[in-house]
Biopython code that builds the backbone (N, CA, C, O; Angstrom):
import numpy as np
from Bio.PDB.StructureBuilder import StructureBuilder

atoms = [
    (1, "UNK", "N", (-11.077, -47.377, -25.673)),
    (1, "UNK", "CA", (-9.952, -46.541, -25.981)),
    (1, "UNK", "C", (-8.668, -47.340, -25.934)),
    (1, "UNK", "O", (-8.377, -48.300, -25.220)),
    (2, "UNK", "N", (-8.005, -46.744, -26.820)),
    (2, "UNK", "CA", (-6.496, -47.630, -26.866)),
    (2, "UNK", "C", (-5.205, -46.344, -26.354)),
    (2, "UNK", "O", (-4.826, -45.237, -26.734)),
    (3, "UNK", "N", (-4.840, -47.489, -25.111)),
    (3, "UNK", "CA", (-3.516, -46.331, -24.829)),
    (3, "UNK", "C", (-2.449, -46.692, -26.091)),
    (3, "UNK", "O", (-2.473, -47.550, -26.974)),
    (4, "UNK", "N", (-1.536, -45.652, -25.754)),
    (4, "UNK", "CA", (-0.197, -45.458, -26.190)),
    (4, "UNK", "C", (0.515, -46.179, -25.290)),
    (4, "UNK", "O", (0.289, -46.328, -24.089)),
    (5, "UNK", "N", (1.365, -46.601, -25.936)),
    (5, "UNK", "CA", (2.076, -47.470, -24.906)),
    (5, "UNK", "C", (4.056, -47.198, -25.317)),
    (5, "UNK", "O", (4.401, -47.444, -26.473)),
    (6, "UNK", "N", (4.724, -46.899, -24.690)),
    (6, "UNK", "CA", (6.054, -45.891, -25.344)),
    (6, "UNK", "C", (7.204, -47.594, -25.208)),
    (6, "UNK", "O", (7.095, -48.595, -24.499)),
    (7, "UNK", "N", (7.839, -47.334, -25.881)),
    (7, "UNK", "CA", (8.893, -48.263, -25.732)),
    (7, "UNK", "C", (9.854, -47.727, -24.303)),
    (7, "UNK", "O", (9.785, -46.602, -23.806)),
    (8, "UNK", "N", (10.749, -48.878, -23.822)),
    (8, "UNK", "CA", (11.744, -48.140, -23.192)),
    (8, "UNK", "C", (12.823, -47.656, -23.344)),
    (8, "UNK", "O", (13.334, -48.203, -24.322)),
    (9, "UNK", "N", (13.882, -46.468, -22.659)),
    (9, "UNK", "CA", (14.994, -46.076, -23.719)),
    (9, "UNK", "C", (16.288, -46.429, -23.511)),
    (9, "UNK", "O", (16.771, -46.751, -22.425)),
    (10, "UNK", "N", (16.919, -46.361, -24.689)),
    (10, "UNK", "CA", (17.762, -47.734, -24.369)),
    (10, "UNK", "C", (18.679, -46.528, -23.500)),
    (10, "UNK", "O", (18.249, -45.440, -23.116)),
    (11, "UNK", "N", (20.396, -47.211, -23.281)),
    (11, "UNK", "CA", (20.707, -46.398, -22.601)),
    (11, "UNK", "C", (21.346, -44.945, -22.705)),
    (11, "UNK", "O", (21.527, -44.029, -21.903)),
    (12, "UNK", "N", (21.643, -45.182, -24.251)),
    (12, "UNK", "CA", (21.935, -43.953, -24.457)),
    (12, "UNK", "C", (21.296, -42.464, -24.403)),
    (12, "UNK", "O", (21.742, -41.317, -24.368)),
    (13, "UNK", "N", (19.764, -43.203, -24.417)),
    (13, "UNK", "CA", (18.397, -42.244, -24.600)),
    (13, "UNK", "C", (18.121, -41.469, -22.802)),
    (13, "UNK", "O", (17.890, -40.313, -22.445)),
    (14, "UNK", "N", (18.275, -42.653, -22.104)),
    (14, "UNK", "CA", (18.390, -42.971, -20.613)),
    (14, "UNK", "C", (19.222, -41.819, -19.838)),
    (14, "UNK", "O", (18.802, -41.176, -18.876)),
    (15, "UNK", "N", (20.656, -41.674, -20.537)),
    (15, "UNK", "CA", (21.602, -40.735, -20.275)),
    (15, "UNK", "C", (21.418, -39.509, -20.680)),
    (15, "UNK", "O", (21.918, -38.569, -20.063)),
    (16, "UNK", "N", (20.636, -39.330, -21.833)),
    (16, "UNK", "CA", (20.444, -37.998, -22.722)),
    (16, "UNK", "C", (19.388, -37.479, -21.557)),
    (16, "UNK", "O", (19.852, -36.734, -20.693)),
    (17, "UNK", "N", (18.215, -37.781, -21.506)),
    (17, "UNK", "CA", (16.981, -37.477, -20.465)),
    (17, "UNK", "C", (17.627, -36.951, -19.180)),
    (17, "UNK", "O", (17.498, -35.800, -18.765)),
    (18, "UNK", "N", (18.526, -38.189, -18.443)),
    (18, "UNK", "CA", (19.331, -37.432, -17.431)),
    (18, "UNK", "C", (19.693, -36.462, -17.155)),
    (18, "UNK", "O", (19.440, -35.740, -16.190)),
    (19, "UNK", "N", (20.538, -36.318, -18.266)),
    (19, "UNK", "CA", (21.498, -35.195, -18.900)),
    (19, "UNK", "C", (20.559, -33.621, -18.443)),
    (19, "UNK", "O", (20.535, -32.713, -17.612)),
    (20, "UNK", "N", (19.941, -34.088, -19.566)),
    (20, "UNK", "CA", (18.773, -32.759, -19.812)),
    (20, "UNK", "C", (18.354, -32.134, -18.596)),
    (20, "UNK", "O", (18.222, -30.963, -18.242)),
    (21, "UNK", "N", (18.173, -33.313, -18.027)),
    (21, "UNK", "CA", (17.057, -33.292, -16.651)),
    (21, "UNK", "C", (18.015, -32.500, -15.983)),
    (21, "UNK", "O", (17.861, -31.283, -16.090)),
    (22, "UNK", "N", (19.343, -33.072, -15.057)),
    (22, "UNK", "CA", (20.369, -32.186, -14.918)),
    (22, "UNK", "C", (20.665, -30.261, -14.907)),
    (22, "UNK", "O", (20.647, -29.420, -14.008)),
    (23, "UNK", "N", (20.917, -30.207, -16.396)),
    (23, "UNK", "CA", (20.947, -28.932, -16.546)),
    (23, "UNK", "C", (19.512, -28.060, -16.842)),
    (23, "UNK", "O", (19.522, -26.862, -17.124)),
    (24, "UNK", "N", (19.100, -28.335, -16.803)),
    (24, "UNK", "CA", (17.499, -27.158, -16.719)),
    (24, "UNK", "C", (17.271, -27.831, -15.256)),
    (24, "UNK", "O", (16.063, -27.630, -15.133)),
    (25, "UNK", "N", (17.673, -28.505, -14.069)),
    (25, "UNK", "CA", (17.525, -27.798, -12.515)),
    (25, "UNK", "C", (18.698, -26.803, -12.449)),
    (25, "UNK", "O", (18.324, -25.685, -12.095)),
    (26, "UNK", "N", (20.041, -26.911, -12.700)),
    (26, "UNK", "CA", (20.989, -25.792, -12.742)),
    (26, "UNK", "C", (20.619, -24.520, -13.302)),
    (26, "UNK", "O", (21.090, -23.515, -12.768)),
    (27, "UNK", "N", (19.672, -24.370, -14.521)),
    (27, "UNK", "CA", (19.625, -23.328, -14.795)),
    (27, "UNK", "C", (18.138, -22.629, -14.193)),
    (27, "UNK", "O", (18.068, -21.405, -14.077)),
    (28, "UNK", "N", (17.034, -23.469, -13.845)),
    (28, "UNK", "CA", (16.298, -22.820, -12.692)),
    (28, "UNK", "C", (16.643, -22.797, -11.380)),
    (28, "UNK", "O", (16.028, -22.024, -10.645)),
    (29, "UNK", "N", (17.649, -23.605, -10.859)),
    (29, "UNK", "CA", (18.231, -22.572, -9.134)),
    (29, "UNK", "C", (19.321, -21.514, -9.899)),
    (29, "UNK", "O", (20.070, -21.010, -9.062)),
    (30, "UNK", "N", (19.487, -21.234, -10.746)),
    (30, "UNK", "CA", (20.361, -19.831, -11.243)),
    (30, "UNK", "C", (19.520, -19.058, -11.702)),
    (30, "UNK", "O", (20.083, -17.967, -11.609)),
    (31, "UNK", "N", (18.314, -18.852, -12.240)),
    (31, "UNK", "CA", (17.629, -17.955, -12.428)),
    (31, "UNK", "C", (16.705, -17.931, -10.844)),
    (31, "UNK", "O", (16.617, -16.843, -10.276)),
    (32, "UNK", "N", (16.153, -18.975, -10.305)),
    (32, "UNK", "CA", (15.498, -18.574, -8.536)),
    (32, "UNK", "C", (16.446, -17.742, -8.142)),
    (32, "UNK", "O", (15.995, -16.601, -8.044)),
    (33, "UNK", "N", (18.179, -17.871, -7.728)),
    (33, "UNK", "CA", (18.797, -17.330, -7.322)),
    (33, "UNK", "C", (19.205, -15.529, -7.605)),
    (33, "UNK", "O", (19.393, -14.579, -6.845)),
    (34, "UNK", "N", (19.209, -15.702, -9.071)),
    (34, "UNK", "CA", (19.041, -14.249, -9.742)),
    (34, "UNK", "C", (17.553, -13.393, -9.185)),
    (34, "UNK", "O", (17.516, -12.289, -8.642)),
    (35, "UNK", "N", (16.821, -13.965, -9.397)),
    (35, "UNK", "CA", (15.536, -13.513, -8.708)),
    (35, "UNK", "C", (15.556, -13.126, -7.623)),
    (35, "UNK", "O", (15.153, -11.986, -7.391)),
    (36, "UNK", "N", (15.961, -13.825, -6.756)),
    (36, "UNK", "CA", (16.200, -13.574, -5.350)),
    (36, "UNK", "C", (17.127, -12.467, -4.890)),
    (36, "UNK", "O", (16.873, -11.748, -3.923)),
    (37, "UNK", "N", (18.353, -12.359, -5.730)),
    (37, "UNK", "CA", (19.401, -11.223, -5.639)),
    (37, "UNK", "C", (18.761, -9.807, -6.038)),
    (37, "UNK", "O", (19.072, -8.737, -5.515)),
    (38, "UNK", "N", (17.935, -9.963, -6.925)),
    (38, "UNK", "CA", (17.240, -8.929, -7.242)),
    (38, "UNK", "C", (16.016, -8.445, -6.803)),
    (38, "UNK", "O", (15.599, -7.383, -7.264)),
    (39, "UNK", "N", (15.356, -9.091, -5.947)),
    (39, "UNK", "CA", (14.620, -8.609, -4.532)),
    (39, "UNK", "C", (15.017, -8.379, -3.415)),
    (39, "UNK", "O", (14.130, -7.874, -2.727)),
    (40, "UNK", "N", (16.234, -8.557, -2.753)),
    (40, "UNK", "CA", (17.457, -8.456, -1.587)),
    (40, "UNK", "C", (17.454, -6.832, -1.787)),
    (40, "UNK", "O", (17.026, -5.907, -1.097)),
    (41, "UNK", "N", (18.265, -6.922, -3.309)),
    (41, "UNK", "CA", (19.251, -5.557, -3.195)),
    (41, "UNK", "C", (17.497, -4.741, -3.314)),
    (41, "UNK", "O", (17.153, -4.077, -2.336)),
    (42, "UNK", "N", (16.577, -4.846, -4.436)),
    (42, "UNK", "CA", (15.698, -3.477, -4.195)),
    (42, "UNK", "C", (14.460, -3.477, -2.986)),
    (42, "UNK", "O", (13.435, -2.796, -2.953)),
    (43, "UNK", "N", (14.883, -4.348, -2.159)),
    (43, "UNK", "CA", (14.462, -4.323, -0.430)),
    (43, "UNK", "C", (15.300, -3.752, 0.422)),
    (43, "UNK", "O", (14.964, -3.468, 1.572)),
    (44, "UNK", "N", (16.972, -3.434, -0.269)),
    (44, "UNK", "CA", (17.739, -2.754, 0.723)),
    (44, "UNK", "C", (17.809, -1.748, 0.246)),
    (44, "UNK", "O", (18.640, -1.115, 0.898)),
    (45, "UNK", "N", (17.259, -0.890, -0.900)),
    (45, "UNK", "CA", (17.740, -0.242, -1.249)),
    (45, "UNK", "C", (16.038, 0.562, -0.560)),
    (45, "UNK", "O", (16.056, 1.793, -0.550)),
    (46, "UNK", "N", (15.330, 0.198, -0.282)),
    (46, "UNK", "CA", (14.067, 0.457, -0.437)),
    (46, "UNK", "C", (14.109, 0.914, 0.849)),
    (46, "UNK", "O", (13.817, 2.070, 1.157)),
    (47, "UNK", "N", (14.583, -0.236, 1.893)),
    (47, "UNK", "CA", (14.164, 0.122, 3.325)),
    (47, "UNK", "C", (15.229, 0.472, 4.002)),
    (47, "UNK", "O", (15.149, 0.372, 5.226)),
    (48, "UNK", "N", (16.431, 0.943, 3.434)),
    (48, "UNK", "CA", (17.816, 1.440, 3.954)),
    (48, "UNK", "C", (17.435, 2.429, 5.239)),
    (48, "UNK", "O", (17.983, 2.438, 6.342)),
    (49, "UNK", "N", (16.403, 3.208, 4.800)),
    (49, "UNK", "CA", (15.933, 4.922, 5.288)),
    (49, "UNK", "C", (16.316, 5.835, 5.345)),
    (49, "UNK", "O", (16.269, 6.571, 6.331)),
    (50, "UNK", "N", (17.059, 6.178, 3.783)),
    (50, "UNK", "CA", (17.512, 7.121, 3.351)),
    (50, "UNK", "C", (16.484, 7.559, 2.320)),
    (50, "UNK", "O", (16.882, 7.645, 1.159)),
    (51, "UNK", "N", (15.543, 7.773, 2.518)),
    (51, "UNK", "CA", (14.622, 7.783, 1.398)),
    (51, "UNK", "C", (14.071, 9.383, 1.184)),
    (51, "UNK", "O", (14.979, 10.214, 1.177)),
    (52, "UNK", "N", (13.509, 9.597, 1.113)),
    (52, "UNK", "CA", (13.473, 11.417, 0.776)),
    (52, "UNK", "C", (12.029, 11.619, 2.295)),
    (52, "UNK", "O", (11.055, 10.961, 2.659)),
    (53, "UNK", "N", (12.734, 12.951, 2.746)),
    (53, "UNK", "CA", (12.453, 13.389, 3.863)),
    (53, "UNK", "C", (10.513, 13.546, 3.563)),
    (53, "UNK", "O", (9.840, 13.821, 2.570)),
    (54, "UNK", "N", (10.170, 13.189, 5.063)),
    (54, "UNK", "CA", (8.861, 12.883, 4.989)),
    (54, "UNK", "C", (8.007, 13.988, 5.012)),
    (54, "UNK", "O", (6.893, 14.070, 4.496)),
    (55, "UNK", "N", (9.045, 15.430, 6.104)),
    (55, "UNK", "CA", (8.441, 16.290, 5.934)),
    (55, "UNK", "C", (9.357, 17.503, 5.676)),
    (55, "UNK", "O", (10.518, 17.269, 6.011)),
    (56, "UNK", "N", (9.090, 19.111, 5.019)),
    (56, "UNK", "CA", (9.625, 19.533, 5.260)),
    (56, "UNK", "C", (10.399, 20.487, 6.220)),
    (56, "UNK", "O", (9.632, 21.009, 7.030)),
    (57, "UNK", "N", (12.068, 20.969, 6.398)),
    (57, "UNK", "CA", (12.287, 21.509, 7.698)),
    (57, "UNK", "C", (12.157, 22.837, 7.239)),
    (57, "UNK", "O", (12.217, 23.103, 6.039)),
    (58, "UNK", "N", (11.967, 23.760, 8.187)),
    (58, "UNK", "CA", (12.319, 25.423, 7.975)),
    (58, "UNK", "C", (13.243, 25.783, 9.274)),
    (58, "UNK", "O", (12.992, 25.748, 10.478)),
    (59, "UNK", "N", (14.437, 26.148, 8.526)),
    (59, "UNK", "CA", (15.410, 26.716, 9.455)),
    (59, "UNK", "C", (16.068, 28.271, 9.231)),
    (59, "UNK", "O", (16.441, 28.908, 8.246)),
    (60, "UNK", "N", (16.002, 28.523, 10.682)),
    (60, "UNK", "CA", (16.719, 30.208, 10.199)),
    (60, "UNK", "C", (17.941, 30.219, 10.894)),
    (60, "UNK", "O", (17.972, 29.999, 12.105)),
    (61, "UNK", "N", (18.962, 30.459, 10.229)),
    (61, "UNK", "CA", (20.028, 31.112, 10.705)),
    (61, "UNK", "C", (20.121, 32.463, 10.236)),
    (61, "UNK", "O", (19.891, 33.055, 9.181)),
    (62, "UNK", "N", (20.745, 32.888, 11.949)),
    (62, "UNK", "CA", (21.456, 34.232, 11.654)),
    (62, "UNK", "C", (22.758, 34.647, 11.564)),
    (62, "UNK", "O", (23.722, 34.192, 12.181)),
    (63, "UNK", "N", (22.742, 35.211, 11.055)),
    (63, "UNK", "CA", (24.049, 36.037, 10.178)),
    (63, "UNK", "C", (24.536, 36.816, 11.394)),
    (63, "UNK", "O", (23.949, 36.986, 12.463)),
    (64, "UNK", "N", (25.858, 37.297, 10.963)),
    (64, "UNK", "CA", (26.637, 38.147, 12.070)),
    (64, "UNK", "C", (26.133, 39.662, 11.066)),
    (64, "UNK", "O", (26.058, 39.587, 9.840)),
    (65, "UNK", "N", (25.800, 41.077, 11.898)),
    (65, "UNK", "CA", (25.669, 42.245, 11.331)),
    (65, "UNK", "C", (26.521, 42.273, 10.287)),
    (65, "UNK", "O", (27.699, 41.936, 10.171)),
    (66, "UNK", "N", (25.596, 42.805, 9.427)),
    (66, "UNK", "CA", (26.355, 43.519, 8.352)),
    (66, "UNK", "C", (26.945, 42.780, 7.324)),
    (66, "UNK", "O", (27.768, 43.298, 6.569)),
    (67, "UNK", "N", (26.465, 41.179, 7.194)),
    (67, "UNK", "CA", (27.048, 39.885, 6.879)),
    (67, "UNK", "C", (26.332, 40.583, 5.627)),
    (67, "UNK", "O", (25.611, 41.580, 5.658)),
    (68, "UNK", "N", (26.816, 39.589, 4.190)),
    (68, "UNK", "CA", (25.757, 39.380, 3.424)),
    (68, "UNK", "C", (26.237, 37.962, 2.284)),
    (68, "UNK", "O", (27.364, 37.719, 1.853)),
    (69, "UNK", "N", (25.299, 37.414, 2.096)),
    (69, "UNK", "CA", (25.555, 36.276, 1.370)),
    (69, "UNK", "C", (26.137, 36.702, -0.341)),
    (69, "UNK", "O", (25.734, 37.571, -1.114)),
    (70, "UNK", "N", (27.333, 35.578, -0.497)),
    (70, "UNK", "CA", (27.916, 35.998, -1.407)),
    (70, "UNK", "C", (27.365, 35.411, -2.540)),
    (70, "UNK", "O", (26.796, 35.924, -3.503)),
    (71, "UNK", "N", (27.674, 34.031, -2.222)),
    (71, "UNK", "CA", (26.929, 32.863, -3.186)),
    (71, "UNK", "C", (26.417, 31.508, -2.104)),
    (71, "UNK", "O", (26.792, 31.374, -0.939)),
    (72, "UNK", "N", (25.496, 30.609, -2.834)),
    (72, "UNK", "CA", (25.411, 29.420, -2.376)),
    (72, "UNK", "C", (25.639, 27.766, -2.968)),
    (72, "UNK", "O", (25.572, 27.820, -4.196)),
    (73, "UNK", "N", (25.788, 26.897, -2.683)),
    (73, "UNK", "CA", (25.945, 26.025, -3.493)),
    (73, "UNK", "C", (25.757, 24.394, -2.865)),
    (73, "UNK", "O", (25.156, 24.184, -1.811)),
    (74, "UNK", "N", (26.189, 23.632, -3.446)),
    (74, "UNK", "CA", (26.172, 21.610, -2.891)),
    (74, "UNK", "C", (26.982, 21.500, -3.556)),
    (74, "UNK", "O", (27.098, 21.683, -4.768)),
    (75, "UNK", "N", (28.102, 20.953, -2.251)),
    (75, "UNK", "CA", (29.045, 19.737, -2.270)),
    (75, "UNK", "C", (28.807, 18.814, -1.126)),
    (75, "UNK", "O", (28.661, 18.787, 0.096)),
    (76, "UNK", "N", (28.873, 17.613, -2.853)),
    (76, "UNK", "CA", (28.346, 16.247, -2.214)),
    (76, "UNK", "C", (27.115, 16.132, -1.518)),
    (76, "UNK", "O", (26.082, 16.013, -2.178)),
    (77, "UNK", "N", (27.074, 16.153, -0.182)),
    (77, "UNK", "CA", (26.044, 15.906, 0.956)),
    (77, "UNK", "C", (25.887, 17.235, 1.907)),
    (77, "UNK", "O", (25.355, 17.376, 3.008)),
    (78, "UNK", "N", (26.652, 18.270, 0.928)),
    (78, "UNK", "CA", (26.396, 19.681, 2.025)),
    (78, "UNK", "C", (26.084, 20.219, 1.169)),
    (78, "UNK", "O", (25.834, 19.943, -0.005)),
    (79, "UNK", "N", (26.090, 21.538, 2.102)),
    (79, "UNK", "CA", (25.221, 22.845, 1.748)),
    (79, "UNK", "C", (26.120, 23.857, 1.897)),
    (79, "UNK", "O", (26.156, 24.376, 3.013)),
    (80, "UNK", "N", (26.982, 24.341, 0.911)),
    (80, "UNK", "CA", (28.094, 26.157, 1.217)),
    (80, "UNK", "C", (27.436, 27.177, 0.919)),
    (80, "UNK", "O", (26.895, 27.317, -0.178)),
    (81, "UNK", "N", (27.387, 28.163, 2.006)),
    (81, "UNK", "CA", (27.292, 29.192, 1.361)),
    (81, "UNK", "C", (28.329, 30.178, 1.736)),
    (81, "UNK", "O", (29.140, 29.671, 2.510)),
    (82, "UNK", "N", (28.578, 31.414, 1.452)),
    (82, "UNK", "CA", (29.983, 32.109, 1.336)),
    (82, "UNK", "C", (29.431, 33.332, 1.729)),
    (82, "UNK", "O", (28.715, 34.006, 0.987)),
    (83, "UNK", "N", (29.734, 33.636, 2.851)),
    (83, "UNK", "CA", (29.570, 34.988, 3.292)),
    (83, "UNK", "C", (30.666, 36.123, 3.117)),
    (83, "UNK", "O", (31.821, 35.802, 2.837)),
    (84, "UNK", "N", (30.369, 37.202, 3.252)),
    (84, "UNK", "CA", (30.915, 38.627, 2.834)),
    (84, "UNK", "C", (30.872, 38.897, 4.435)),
    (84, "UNK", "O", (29.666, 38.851, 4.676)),
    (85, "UNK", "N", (31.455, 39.119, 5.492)),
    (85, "UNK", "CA", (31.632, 40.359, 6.400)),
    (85, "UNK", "C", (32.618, 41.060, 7.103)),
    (85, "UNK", "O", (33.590, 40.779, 7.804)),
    (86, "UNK", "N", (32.057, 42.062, 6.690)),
    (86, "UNK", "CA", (33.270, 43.451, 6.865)),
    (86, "UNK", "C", (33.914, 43.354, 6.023)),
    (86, "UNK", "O", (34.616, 44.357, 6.153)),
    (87, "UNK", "N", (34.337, 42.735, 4.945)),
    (87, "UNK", "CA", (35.629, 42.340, 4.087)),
    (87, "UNK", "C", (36.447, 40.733, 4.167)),
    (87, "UNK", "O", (37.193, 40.095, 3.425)),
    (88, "UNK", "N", (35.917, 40.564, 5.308)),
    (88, "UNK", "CA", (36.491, 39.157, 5.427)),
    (88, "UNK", "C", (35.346, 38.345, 4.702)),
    (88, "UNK", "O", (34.155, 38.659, 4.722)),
    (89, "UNK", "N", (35.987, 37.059, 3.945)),
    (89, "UNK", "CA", (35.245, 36.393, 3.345)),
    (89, "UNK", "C", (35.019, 35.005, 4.207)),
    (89, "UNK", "O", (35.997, 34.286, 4.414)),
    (90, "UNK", "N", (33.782, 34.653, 4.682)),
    (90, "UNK", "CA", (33.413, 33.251, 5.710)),
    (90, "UNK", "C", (33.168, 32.414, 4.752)),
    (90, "UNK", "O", (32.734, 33.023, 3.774)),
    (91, "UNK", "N", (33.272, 30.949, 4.531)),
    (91, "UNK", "CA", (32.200, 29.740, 3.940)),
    (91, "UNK", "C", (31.636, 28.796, 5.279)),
    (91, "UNK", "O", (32.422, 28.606, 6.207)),
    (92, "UNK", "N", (30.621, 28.372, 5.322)),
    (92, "UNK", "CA", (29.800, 28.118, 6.124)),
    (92, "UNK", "C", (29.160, 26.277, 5.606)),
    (92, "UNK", "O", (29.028, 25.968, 4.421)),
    (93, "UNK", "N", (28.965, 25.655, 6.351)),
    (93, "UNK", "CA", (28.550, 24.380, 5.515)),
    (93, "UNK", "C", (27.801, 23.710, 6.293)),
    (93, "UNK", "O", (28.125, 23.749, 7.480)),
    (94, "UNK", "N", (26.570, 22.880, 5.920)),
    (94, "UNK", "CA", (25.552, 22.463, 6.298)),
    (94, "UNK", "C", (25.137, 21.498, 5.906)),
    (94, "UNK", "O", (24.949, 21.266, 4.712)),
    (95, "UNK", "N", (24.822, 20.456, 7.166)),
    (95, "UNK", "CA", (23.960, 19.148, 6.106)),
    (95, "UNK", "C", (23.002, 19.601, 5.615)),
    (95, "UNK", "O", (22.111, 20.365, 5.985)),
    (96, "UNK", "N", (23.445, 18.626, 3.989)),
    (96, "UNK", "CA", (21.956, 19.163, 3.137)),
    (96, "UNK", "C", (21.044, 17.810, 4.066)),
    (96, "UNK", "O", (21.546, 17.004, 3.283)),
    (97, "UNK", "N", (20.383, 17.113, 4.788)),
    (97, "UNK", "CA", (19.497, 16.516, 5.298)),
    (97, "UNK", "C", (18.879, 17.095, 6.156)),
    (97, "UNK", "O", (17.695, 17.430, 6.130)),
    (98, "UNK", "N", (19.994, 17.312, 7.332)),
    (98, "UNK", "CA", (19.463, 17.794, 8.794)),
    (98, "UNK", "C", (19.465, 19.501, 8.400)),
    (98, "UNK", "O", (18.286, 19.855, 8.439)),
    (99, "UNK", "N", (20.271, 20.566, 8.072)),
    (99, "UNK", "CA", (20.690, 21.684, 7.894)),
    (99, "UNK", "C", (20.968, 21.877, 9.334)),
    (99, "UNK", "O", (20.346, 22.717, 9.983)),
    (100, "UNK", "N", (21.974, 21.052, 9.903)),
    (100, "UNK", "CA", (22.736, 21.758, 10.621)),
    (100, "UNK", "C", (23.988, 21.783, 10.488)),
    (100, "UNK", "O", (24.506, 20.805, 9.948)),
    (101, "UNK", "N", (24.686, 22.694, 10.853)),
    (101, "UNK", "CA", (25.701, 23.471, 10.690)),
    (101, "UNK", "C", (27.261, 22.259, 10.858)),
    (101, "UNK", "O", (27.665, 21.839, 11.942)),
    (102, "UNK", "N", (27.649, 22.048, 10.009)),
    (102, "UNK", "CA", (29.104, 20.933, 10.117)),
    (102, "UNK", "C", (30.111, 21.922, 9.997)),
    (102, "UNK", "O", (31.157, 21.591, 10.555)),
    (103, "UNK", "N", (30.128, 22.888, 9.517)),
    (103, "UNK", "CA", (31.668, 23.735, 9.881)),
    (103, "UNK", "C", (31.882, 24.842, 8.987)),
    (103, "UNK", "O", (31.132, 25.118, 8.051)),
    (104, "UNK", "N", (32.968, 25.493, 9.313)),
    (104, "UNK", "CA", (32.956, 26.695, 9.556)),
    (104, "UNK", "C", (34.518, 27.379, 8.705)),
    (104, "UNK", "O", (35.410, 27.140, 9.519)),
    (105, "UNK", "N", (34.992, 27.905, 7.789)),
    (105, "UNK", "CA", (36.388, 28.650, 7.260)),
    (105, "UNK", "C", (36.249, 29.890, 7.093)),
    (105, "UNK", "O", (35.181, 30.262, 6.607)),
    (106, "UNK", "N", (37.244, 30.866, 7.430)),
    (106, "UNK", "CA", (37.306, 32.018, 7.722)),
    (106, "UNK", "C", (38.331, 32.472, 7.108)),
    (106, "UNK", "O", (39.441, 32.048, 7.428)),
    (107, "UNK", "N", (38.186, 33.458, 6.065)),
    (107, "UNK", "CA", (39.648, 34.117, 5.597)),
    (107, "UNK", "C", (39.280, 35.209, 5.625)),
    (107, "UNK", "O", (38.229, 35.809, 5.403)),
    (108, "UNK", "N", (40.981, 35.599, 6.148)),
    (108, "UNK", "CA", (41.257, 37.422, 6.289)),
    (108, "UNK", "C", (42.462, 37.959, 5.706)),
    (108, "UNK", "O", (43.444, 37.303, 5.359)),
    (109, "UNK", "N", (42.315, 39.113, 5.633)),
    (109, "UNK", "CA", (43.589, 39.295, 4.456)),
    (109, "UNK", "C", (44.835, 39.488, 5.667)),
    (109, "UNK", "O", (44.559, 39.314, 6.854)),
    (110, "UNK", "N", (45.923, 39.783, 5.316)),
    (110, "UNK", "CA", (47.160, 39.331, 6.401)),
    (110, "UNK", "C", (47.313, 41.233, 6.706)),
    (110, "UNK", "O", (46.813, 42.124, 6.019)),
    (111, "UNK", "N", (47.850, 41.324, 7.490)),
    (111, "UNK", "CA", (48.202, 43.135, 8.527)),
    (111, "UNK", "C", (49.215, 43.623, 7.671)),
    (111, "UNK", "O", (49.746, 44.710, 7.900)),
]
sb = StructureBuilder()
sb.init_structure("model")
sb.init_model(0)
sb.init_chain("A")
sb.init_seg("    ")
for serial, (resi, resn, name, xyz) in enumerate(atoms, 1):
    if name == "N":
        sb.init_residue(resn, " ", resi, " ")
    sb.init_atom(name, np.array(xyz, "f"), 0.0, 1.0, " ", f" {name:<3s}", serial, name[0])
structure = sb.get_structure()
C-alpha cells in the first residue's frame, strides 16, 4: 500500500487552520454554554416547588346568618368572593393555594 503523504502549509495556510481552529472552539463553548443556560433555568423552573398541588384541599367556611354569596372571582393569587349581609356588602379574600383567609372589607351605607 502506498500512503498519502500531504505537503506542509506554508504560512499563510498555517494561520488560516489556526484561525479556523480558533473560532469553532468559541462557537462550541457558546453553544455548551447556551445548553447549559437552558438546563439551569428548566431545573429551576422545575424544582422551584411551586408546582401544582399534590393533593386536593376541602375547606368550609362559614358564613355569618343570613349571609349570602353575591359573586366570586381571582385576583392574581387570590380568591374574592362578595358577600350580601343584612344589606351590608362584605368582600372576603383567600389564598388561591392554601385557601386561607388574607383579608377582609366591609361596606355600609352611612346613618
Amino acid at each position: 500500500m502506498t500512503e498519502t503523504t500531504f505537503p506542509e502549509p506554508t504560512q499563510e495556510q498555517a494561520a488560516l487552520i489556526a484561525r479556523v481552529r480558533r473560532m469553532m472552539l468559541i462557537a462550541g463553548l457558546t453553544s455548551a454554554l447556551a445548553v447549559a443556560v437552558v438546563l439551569i433555568a428548566v431545573g429551576y423552573r422545575f424544582y422551584r416547588g411551586e408546582g401544582s398541588p399534590a393533593a386536593t384541599t376541602d375547606v368550609t367556611a362559614a358564613l355569618p346568618k343570613g349571609a349570602r354569596i353575591v359573586s366570586t372571582g381571582i385576583a392574581g393569587d387570590r380568591l374574592v368572593v362578595t358577600l350580601d349581609i343584612g344589606g351590608a356588602t362584605e368582600i372576603r379574600t383567600f389564598d388561591a393555594k392554601t385557601l386561607k383567609p388574607s383579608g377582609k372589607l366591609r361596606f355600609v351605607s352611612e346613618p
